[in-house]
C-alpha positions in Angstrom: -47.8 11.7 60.6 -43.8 10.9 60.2 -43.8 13.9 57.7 -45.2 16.5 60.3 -43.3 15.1 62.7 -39.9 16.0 60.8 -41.3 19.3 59.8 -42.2 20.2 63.4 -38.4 19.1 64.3 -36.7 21.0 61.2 -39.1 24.2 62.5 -37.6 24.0 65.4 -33.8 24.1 64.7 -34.6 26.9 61.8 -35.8 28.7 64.9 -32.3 28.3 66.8 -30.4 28.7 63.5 -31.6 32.2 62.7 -30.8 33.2 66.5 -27.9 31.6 66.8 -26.7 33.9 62.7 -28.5 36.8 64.5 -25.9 36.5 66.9 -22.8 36.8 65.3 -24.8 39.3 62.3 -24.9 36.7 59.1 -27.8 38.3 57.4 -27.9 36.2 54.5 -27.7 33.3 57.3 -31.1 35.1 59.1 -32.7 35.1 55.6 -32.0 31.3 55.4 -33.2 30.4 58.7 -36.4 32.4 58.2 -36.8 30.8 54.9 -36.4 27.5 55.9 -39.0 28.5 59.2 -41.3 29.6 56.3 -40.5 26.1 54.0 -41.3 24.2 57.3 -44.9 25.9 57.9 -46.1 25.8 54.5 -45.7 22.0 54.7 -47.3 22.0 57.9 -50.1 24.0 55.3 -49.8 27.0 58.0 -50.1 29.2 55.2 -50.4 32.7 57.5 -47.2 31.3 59.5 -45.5 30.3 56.5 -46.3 33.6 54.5 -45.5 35.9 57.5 -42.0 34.6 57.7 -41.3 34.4 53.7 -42.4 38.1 53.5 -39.9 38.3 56.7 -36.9 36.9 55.1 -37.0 38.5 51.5 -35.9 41.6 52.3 -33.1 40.5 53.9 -32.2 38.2 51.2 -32.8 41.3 48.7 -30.2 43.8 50.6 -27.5 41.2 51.1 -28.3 40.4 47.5 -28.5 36.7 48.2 -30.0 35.8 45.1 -29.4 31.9 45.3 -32.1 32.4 48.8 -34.3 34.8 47.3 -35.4 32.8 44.2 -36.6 30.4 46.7 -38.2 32.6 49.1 -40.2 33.9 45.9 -41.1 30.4 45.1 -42.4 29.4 48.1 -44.4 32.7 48.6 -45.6 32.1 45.3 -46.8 28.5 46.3 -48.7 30.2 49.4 -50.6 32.5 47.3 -51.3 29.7 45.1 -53.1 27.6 47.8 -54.9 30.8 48.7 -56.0 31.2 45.4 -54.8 34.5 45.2 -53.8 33.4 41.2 -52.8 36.8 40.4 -50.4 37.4 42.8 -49.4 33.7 42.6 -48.2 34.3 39.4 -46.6 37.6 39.4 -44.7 36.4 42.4 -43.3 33.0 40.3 -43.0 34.8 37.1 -40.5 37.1 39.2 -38.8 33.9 40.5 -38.0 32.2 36.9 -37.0 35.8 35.5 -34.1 35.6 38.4 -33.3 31.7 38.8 -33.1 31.7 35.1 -30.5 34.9 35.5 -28.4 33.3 37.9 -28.6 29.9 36.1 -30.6 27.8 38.7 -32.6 25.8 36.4 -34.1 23.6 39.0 -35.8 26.5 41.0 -36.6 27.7 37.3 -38.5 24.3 36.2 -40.1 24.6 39.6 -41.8 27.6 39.5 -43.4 27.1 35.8 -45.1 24.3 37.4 -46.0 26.0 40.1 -47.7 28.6 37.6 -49.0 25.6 36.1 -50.7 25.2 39.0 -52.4 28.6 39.2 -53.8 28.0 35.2 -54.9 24.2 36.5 -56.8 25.6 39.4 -58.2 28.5 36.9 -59.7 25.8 34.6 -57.3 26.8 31.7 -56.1 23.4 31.3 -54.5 23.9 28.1 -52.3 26.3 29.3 -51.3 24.3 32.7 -50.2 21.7 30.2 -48.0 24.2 28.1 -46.1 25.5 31.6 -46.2 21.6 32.8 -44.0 20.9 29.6 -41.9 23.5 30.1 -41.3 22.5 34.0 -41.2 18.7 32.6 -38.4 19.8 29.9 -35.9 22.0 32.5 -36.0 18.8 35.0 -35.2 16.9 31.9 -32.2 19.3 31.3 -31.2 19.4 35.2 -30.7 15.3 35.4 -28.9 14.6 31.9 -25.8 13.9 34.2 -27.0 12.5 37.5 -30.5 11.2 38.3 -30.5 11.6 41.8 -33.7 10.7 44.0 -34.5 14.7 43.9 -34.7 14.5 39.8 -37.3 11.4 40.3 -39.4 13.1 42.4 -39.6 16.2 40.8 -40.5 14.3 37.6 -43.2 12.1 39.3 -44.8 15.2 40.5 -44.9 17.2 37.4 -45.8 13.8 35.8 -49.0 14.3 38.1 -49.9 17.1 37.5 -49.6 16.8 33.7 -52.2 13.8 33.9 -54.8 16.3 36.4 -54.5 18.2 33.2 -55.1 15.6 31.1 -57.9 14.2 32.5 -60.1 17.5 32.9 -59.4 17.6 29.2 -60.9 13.5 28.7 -58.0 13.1 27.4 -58.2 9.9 29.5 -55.5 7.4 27.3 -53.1 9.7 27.8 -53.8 10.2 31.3 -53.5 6.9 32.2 -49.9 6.3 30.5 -48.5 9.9 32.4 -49.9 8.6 35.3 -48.3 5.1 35.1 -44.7 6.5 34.8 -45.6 8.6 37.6 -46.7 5.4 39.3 -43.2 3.8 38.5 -40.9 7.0 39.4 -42.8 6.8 43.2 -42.6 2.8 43.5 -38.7 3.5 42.3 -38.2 6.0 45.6 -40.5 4.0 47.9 -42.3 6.3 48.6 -45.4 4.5 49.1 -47.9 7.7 49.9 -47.9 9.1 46.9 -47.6 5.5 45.3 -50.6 5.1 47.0 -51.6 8.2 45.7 -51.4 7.4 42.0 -52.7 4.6 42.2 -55.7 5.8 43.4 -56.1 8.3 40.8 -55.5 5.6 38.3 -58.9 3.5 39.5 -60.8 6.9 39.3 -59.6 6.9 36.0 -61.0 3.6 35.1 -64.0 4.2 37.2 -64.6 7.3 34.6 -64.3 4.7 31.8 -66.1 2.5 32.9 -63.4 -0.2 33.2 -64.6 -1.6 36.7 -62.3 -4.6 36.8 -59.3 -2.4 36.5 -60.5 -0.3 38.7 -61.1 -2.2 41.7 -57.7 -3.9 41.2 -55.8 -0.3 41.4 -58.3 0.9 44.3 -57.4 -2.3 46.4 -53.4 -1.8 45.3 -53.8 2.0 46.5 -55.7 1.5 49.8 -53.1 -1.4 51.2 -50.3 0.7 49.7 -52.1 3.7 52.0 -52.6 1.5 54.6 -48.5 1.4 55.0 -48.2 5.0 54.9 -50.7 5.9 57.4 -52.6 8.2 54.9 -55.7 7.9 56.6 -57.5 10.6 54.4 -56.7 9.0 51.0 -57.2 6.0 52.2 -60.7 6.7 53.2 -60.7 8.0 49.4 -59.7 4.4 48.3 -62.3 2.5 50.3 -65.2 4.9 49.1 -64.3 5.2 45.4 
């Protein structure tokens, strides 16, 4: 799809940007360049590429003490583990990235990373406590777009807004699903960006399918699959048609 397609590109020019800092000895330009590599794989869910090259570039960042890199190296190693479900080291790694974004004042990668950790809990089946770290993300990107709202606030918000509901509904807690999931709904339709439109929407008929509120939920399944259809999500739309 056009996302792999840009990953694949940006991999490649990560590639000629650590040789081309390797050449004129910019270490903390290396540890960039290998991050990024790293950033580029995990999106392309190459998790042994993207790990390989994130446990390449830390030390680096670490002697050139490149702090701004290195909380974002720990993120993303942290999101690797994650997806492994290696949940311990998952969250010793992200609890090591909040302890230093929050010392150099990067509250972003900070809000980040307790959502990533609200992950880990999520995927554990402590749902409670995913919730608690969700708000806690939900609150810091709160904090982070009192001056500007720029595209990158509303899509962090629309994600953690996601997640929240996953919560949520594990929970039956399936009112107050629906209305997390709505605004979620909303932040995506407000950035156009119709796959994880599509996305929500889907997740809103299951929601209604759970209830049994079948009217509603054949409306949101046919808005999701021909706002899928658009995006060329074949596998969620698949999801659509069968739900």
């Amino acid at each position: 799809g056009k996302e792999a397609t840009q990953s694949e590109r940006a991999l490649m020019l990560f590639t000629e940007a650590e040789q081309l800092a390797e050449g004129i000895s910019d270490r903390r330009g290396v540890a960039a360049a290998i991050r990024g590599a790293g950033f580029c794989q995990l999106s392309l869910s190459n998790l042994d590429a993207a790990l390989e090259l994130l446990e390449r570039a830390l030390p680096i960042a670490e002697r050139t003490n490149y702090a701004e890199c290195e909380i974002l190296i720990l993120r993303e190693i942290g999101r690797v583990y994650g997806r492994q479900s290696r949940h311990d080291l998952a969250m010793e790694t992200l609890q090591k990235c909040i302890e230093l974004a929050e010392l150099i004042g990067n509250t972003q990668v900070q809000a980040s990373a307790l959502n990533g950790i609200g992950l880990v809990f999520n995927n554990r089946g402590r749902f409670h406590e995913a919730l608690e770290y969700y708000t806690k993300s939900l609150t810091l990107f709160e904090h982070t777009g009192t001056i500007q709202r720029t595209s990158g606030w509303i899509h962090n918000r629309a994600y953690v807004l996601y997640n929240i509901h996953a919560s949520l509904k594990r929970l039956g807690r399936y009112s107050e699903a629906l209305s997390i999931l709505e605004e979620s709904n909303q932040l995506c339709h407000a950035l156009q960006d119709n796959r994880r439109e599509g996305v929500c929407q889907l997740s809103i008929g299951d929601i209604y399918t759970e209830i049994g509120d079948y009217p509603n939920a054949l409306s949101s399944l046919l808005a999701s699959a021909k706002i899928l259809e658009r995006a060329g999500d074949k596998l969620n739309l698949a999801c659509a048609y069968t739900s």
